[in-house]
N, C-alpha and C positions, 0 to 999 in steps of 0.2 A: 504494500500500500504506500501510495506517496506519501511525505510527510507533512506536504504544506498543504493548506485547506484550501478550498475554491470558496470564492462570495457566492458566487451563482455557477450551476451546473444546469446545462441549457442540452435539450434531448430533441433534435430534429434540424438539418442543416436547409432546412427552406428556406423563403426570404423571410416569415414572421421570426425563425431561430437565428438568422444570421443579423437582421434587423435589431433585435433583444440583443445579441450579443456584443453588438458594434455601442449599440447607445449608452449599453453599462459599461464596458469598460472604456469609455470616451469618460465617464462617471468618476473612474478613480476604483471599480470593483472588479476584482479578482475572479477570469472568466476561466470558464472548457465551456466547450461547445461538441458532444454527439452525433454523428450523422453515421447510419449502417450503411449507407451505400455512397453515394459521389453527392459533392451538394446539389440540390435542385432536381436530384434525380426522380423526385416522385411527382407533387403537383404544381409543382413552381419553375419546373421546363414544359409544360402542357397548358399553357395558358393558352388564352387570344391574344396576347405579346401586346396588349393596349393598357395606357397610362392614362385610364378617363372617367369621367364623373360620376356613370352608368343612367344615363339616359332613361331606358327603360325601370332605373327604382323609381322615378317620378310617379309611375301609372300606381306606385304601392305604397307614395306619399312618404318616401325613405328621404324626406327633405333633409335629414341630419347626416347622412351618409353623402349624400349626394356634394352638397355641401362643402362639408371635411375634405372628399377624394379630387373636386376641382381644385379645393386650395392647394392642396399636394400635390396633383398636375403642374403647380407652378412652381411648384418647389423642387421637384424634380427635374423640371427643367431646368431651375438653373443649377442642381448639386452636378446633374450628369449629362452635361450637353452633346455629349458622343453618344449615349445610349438613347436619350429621349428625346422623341424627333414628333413637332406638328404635322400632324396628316389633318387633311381634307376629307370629310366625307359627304356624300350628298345621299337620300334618304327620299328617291321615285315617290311619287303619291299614285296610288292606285284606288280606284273606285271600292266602296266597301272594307277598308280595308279603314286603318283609326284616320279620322279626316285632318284635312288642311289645317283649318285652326284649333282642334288639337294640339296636332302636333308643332304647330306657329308658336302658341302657346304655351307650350312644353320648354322648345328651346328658347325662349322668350326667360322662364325660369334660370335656363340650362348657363345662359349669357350673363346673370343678376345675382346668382345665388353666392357666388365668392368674386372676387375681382379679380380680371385678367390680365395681365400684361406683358406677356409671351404668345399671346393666343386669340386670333379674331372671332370676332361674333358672328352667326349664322344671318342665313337670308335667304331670300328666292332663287330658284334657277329654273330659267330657260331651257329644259333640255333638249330644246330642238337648236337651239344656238349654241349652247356651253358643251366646251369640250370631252364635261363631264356624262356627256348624255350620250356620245358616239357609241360604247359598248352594247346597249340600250334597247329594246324590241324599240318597232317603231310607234307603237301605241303610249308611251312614257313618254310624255310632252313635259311634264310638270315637276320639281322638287324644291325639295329644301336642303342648305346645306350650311353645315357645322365642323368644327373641329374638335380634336382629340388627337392624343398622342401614341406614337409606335414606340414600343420596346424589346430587346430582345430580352427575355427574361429571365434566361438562365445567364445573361452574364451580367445582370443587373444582381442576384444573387452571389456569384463568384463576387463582383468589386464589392460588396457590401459583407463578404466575410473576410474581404482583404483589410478593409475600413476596418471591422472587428480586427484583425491582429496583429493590424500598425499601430491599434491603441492597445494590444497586449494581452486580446483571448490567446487563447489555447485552440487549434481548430484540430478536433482528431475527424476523419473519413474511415470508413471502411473498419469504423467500429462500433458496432449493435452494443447496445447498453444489455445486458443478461441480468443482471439483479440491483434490486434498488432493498433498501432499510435500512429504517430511523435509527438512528443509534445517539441516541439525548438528546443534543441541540444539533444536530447534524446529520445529512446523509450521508450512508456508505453507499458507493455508485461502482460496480463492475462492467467493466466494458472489453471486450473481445476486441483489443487493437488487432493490427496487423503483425506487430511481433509477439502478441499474444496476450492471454486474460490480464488485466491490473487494476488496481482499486484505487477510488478516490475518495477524497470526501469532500463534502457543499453544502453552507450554510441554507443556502435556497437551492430548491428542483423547480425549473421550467419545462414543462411540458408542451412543446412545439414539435410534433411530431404530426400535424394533418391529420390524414384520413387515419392513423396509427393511433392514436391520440386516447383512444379505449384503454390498447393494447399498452399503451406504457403505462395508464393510469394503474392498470391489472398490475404490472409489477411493484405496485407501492402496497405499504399496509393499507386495511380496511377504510373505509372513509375518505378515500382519498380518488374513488370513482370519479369520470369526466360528465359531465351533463351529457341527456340522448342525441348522439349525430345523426345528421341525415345526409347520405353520403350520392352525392350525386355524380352522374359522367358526361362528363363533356368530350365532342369528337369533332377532331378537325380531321379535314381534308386538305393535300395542298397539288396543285394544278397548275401547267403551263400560263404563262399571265394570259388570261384572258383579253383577249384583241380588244387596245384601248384604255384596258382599266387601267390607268396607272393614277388613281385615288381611289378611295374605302368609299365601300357601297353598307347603305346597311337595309337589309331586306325585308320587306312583312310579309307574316305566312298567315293565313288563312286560321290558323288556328290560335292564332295572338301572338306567338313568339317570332323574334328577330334573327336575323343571322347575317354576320358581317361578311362580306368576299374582300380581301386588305390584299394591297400589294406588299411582296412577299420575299424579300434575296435577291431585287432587282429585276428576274426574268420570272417567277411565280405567282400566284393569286394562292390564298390562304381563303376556308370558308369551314366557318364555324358558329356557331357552337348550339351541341344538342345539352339537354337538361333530360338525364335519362338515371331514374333512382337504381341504385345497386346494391347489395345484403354485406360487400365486405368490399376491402379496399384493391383484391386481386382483380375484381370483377371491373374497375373502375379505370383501370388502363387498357384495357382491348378496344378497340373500336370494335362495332357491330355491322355488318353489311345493313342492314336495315335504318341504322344513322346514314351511314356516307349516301346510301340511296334520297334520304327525306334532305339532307343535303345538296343532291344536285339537282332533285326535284325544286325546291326553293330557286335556283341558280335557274334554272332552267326556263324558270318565271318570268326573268327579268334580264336575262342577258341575250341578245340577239346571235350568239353563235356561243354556247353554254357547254362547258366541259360534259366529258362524258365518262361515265366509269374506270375505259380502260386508260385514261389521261391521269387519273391519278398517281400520282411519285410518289409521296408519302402522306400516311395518316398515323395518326397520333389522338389519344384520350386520357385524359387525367381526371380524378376523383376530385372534386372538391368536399370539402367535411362542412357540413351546417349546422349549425344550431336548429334541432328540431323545434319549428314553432309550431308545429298540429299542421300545417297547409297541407292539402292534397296537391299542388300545381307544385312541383318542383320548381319552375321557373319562378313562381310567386315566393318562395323560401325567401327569408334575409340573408343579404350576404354581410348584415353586421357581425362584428368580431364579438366573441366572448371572455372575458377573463375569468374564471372561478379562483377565489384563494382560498385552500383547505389547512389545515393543519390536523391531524390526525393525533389524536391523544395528546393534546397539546407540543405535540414534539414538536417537525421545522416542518416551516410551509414550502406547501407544493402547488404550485401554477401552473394550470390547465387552461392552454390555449387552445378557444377554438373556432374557426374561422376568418373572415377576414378578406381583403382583396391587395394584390399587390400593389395596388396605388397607394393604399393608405396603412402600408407595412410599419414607418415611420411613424406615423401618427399610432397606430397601435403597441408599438415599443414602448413607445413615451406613456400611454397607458399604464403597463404593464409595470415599469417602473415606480410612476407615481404607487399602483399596487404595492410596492415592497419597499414603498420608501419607508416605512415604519420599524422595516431589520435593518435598515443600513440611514441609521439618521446624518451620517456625514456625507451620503451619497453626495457627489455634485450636480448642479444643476441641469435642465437639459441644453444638448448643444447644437444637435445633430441639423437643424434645417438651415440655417445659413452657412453649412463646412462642404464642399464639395468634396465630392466620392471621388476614392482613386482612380484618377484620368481625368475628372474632370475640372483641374484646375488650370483655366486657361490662360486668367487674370484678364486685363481691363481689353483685349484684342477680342476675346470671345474665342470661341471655337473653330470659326471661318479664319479669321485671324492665324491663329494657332496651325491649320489647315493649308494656308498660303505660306506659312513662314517656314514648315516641316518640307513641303513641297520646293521649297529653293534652297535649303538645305543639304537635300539629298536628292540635287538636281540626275543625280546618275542613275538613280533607280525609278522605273516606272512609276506613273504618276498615281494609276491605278492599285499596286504595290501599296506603295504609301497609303492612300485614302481606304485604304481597305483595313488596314490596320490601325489608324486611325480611327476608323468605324467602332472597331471593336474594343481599344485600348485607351484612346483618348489621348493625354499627351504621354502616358507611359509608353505608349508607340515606339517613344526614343527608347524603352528600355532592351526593344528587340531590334531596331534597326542598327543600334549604336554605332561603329564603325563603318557601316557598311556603304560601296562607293557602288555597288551596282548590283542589280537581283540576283545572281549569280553567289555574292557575299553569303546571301542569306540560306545556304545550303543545300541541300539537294530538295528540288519539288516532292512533296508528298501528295498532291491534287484539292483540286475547289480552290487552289490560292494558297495552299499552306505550304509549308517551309520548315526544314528540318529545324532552324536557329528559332522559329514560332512554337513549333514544338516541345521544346528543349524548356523554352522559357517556362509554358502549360508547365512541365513538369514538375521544375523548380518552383513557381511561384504563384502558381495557380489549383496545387490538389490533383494535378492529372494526373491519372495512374493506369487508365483504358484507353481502345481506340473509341469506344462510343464516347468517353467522357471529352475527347476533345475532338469528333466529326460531329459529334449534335448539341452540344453542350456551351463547352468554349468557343465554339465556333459552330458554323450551320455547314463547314466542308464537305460533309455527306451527302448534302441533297444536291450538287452540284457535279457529285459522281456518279456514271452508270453501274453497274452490277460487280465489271470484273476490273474497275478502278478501286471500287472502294474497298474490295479483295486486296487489293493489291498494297493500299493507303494503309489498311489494318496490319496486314506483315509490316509494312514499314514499322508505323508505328510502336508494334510490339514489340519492337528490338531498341525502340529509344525511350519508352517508361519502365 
């Protein structure tokens, strides 16, 4: 067993546990952080990769969520201006379907409810004139259009566990927590590292484990149960970019719910998402032929030349965990966060996280702390929303700035090279290009754009230890490979983590 105590032992490397982990110990407290498998590996790489208000909570009068998750769209914007990018979407009106002023009225809200200033306000389109309307059947004259932002999600969690342990967590991967008990005022925490069983101990257990969230609670003593989830699935599909779209669509179905078609890794379209209840968390990562199907049915609605089954590249589904509030409409569920604080036999408290959306991961940390400010009365204050995440400090030039100045720099290397990792890295970019006078530098092609010296970095300084964890994860290199590339990418691979 170690000898020195943890403040906080945090059980789940999503963004809510990397989130908790980064804010406390920016705090001054003494973090580990758990993850049984890679970070982000379960519902926090299976997003809709969007940083936005949720539109659709309005129809369920979630004005407080709504609210909260625009102001942290702005915030987000400016922590990580490499990862969080304004999209355009424009939102077809169809006959029958929720009317014009409705929905006028909606984004009317959508524009008022927080202040913006990174981000314009909606309004009419034309879409027989706007170029947004070219993808389009020709019966779609009319829309409305708003903004919201793209992210890629799983590397919004990676910089935010990097943010955690440039302030001095602990980040262990690829270690399942196996036994938890009280032992006085402290947990003993058993985890299955990669060099094998060790024990710790932690003034506080966070429980930031998702759809898992039962299952850790199971390994505490009595009393220390999660409230009932409702564990739902979401299925994307993603599809050669549909001719034209290169802005967010967001679609209405017949039967109430929406589904967005995003451009997607520059040459894709992404289209998502089902609300489909599941009995366990295994059940919640498959996609279903009968999703992707009601999926292109939707698409099929409204785009003039409409993907087709066998055009699909890849799909992807993740579980989200709910707080059961009794609704039959899955889609009607809250996607409010929950904090429960137990203490079991008076012994040490344990925090049970559950739910939440990645836009307002921050805003839930800061929760979750305020929770436990009462064990940690020296804790420090909160910090997190005016500090930029690693990469994104670009100073008073901004990111475009940053962008053009990287770019004549390393005038020798492709310009696309550069902006590609930039994309991904922000200004740490420099940290993989460092020397290098021409693409060549950067080591042998592993394919999608990656690079043995890209590679190498993932390894060292990013948790990467697989080829999925850095062809879908750290980077989206996979979908940009065919079959016997990414055969080929994965040997590489395995011989450099």
């Amino acid at each position: 067993m170690r000898g020195d105590v943890f403040d906080l032992a945090i059980i789940g490397g999503g963004i809510n546990g990397v989130g908790i982990a980064a804010d406390a110990a920016g705090r001054g407290l003494k973090v580990a952080l758990f993850e049984k498998d890679d970070l982000a590996s379960g519902t926090s790489s299976a997003s809709s990769k969007l940083i936005h208000g949720g539109l659709r909570y309005l129809e369920h009068f979630e004005l407080r969520l709504v609210r909260e998750s625009l102001a942290e769209r702005e915030v987000l914007l400016a922590r990580a201006p490499h990862l969080v990018r304004p999209l355009r979407f424009v939102i077809p009106l169809v006959d029958g379907m929720r009317s014009g002023l409705l929905m006028r009225l909606g984004l009317f809200l959508y524009d008022h409810l927080a202040m913006r200033q990174h981000i314009s306000g909606s309004g009419a389109v034309d879409l027989e004139r706007d170029p947004m309307g070219r993808p389009l059947r020709d019966e779609l004259t009319q829309g409305l259009a708003y903004h919201d932002c793209s992210v890629d999600d799983a590397r919004l969690v990676v910089t935010v566990a990097l943010d955690a342990a440039e302030h001095g967590a602990e980040i262990f991967t690829r270690a399942p927590v196996t036994h938890v008990a009280a032992r006085g005022d402290h947990w003993s925490i058993t985890a299955a590292l990669p060099s094998g069983p060790e024990a710790f101990q932690a003034r506080v257990l966070v429980n930031a484990a998702g759809p898992w969230c039962a299952d850790v609670a199971r390994l505490a003593p009595p009393g220390t149960s999660a409230p009932p989830l409702r564990l739902v699935r979401g299925t994307h599909i993603v599809v050669p970019r549909i001719a034209g779209a290169d802005d967010a669509y967001l679609l209405q179905n017949a039967d109430g719910r929406v589904v967005f078609a995003l451009p997607f890794e520059e040459r894709f379209t992404m289209i998502g998402t089902t609300d489909v209840g599941v009995a366990t968390p295994a059940e919640g990562f498959t996609p279903s032929a009968d999703e992707e199907a009601y999926l292109l049915a939707v698409a099929g609605a409204y785009f003039a030349r409409p993907p087709r089954a066998n055009s699909i590249v890849w799909r992807f589904a993740g579980v989200r965990a709910l707080v059961d509030d009794g609704r039959r409409n899955a889609s009607a569920t809250s996607r409010e966060y929950r904090l429960d604080l137990v203490r079991p036999q008076n012994g040490p408290p344990l925090l049970n996280v559950i739910g939440g959306k990645i836009t307002t991961f921050r805003r839930l940390a800061e929760a979750a702390l305020s929770k436990l400010r009462p064990f940690f009365p020296g804790m420090g204050a909160a910090w997190t929303a005016p500090s930029p995440l690693p990469g994104g400090e670009a100073g008073v030039a901004g990111m475009d700035g940053f962008r053009d100045d990287i770019a004549r720099r390393h005038a020798g290397l492709s310009r696309r090279v550069v902006m590609r990792l930039v994309s991904l890295y922000g200004t740490r970019a420099e940290r993989i290009l460092g020397d290098a006078k021409s693409d060549d530098d950067l080591g042998a092609p592993i394919g999608g754009g990656l690079t043995e010296r890209e590679a190498v970095h993932l390894r060292d300084q990013e948790w990467a230890r697989t080829a999925e964890d850095v062809l879908w994860r750290r980077t989206k290199a996979g979908l940009h490979l065919d079959a016997e590339e990414r055969r080929a990418a994965e040997e590489a691979l395995s011989r450099l983590l």
